[in-house]
N, C-alpha and C positions, 0 to 999 in steps of 0.2 A: 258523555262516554262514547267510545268509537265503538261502534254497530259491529256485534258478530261478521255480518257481510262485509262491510268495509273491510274490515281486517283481514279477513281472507281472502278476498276478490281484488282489493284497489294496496294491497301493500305494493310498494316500492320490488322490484322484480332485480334489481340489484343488491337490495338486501340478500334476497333467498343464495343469490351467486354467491356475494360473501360468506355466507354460513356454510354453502357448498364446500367453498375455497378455502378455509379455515383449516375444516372437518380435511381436505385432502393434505395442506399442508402438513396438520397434524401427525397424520400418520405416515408421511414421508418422511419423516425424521424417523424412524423405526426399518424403514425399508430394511436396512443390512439383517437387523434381527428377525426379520419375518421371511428371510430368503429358509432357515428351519421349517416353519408354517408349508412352505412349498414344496423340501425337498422328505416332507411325511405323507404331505396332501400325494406325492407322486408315488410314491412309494406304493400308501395304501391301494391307489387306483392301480398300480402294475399287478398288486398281487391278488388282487380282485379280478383283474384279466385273467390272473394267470390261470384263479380257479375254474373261468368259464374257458378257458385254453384247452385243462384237463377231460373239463365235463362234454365239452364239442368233440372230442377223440373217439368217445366211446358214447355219445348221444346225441340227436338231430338237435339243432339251436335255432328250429323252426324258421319263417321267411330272413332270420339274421344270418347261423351261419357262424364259424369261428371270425371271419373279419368285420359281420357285421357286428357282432357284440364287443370285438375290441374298441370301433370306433364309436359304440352306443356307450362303454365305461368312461370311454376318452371323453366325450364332450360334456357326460353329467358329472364326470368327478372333477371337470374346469368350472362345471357352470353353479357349482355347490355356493364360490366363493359371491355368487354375485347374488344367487337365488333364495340361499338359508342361514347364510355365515352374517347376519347382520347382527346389530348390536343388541342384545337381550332388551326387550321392554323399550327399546330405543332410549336409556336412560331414567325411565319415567321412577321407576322402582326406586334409584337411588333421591333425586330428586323428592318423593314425596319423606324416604324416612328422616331427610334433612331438612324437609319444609319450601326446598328453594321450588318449588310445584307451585305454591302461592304466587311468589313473585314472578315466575314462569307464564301465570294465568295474566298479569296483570299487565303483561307486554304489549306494546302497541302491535301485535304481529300473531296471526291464531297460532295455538301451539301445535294443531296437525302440519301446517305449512311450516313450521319455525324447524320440529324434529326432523321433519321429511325431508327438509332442505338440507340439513348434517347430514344426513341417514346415507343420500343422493353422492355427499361431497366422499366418504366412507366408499362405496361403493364404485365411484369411480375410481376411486385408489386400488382397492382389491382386483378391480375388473384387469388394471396395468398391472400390477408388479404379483399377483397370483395370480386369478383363470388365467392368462397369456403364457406364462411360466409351467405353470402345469400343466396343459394344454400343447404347447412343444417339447418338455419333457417325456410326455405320455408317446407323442407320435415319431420322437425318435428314439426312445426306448422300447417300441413296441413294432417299428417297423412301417409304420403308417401315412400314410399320404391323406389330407383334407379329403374330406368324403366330397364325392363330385367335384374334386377340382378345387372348393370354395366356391362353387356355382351360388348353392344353397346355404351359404354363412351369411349372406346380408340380413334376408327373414328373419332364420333362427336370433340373429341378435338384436330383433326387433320383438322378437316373442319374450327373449329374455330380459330385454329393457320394461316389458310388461310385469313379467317376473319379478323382476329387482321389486317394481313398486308394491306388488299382493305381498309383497315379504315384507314392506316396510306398516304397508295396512293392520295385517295379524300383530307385526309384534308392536306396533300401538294400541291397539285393543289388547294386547297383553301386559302391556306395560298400565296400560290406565287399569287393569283390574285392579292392580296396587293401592288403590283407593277406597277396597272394600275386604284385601284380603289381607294379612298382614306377612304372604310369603307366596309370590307370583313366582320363582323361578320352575315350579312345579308343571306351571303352563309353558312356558316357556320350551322343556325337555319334554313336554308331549306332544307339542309342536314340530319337534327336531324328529321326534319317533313318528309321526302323523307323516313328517315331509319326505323320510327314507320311505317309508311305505307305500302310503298311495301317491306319490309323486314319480314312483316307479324308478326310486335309485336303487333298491336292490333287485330289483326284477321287473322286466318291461309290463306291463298292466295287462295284457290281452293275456299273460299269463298265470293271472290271479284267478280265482272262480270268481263264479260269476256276480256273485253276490258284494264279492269285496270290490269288484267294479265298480258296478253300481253305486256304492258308496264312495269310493275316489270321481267318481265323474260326477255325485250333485256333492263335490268340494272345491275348493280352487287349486286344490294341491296339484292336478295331471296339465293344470296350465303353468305351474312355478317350473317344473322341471321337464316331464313326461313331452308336454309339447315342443318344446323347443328342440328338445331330442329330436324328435320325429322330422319337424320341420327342417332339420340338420338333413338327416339320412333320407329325405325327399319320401317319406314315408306316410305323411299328413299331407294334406291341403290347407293352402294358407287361409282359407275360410277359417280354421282352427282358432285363428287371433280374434274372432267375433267375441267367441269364449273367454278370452282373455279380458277381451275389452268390456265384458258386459260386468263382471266380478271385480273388475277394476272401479266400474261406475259404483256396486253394489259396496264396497267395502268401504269406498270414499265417503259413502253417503252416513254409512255401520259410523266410520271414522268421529266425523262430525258431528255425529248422535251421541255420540259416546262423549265428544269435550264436550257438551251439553251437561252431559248427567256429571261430569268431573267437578266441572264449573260448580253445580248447584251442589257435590258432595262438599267441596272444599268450601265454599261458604255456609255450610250446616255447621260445619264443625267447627267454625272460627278460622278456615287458613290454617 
């Protein structure tokens, strides 16, 4: 039998592109239909502006400011599609209430790398034909010019390519809970409430007390979103990605413990 390691470490790296490439074709055939998806996503974020528009009139918007919170709405309500819009449980959920989880396990190919690899192919699709879309929507509906020029968009989309992946991490550890619980989408939608919040989409985090700080910063949530923002509006120092990187290492590892425990659930039960 092919060695846990083999299979994740020495798989073929042209496979994973294929599953990638599939997973983008896939959803290219939809593209015309999801131009709606974009013209809500934009909507939302203008009139989300518009409220901190009102609130700046007649209230400081501390070191932001009315333009800096329009360009802080602008870049987290692009970077939603890359950061939290992934695929529920990455599949896993349906997969088990069908059984095809079995055959899934018995791929020559680990199933953390095998999902990650569609997860990856999904997310560069949404990265093209949404964040891009909404993200030029927003800045000329709103008036706006790239913060700094685009000095500061190389980083931020390397914080968010960090990002992309702690979103694929969570919801496979959400989607393998499925194998103990007989109704994960629960986790899934406190996940989404966990990621507006301390992720800092509806309010920048130095805004929160103190206390709910503290709890957003030992999470990974203020690296899915929060950071990337900051790094955008030159706000953060790029030290910030250590953070990223270290939660990255931690969940991978989460990840791989958990097909462990899947592995030995589903041979408990018979497959």
């Amino acid at each position: 039998m092919i060695s846990f390691r083999t299979r994740l470490f020495k798989s073929n790296p042209r496979l994973y592109s294929a599953l990638a490439a599939k997973a983008y074709a896939r959803n290219i055939q939809y593209r015309g239909s999801h131009l709606l998806h974009n013209f809500a996503s934009a909507v939302f974020g203008y009139l989300y502006a518009c409220i901190w528009i009102g609130l700046g009139r007649d209230h400081s918007l501390g070191e932001y400011g009315i333009l800096g919170m329009m360009q802080y709405i602008t870049f987290t309500q692009a970077s939603l599609w890359i950061s939290s819009f992934t695929t529920p449980g990455l599949g896993i959920p349906q997969s088990v209430r069908t059984g095809q989880i079995a055959l899934d396990l018995m791929r020559p190919v680990h199933l953390f790398a095998h999902l990650a690899a569609k997860e990856w192919g999904q997310i560069g699709y949404q990265f093209l034909y949404k964040s891009i879309p909404v993200y030029v929507i927003m800045l000329l509906a709103l008036g706006l010019t790239p913060a700094h020029h685009g000095t500061t968009l190389p980083i931020a989309l390397v914080a968010l390519a960090g990002s992309a992946y702690l979103s694929i991490c969570i919801g496979y550890l959400i989607g393998v809970s499925a194998l103990w619980t007989t109704e994960s989408s629960w986790l899934h939608w406190g996940n989404q409430a966990l990621m507006n919040l301390l992720a800092g989409f509806f309010i920048p985090l130095q805004w929160l007390p103190e206390w709910l700080q503290a709890i957003a910063w030992a999470s990974p949530y203020p690296f899915m979103l929060y950071a990337p923002t900051q790094l955008y509006l030159r706000k953060e120092h790029p030290i910030v990605l250590l953070g990223t990187l270290a939660w990255c290492a931690a969940l991978t590892l989460t990840c791989l413990l958990a097909t462990r425990m899947l592995r030995h659930k589903v041979e408990v039960q018979g497959g």
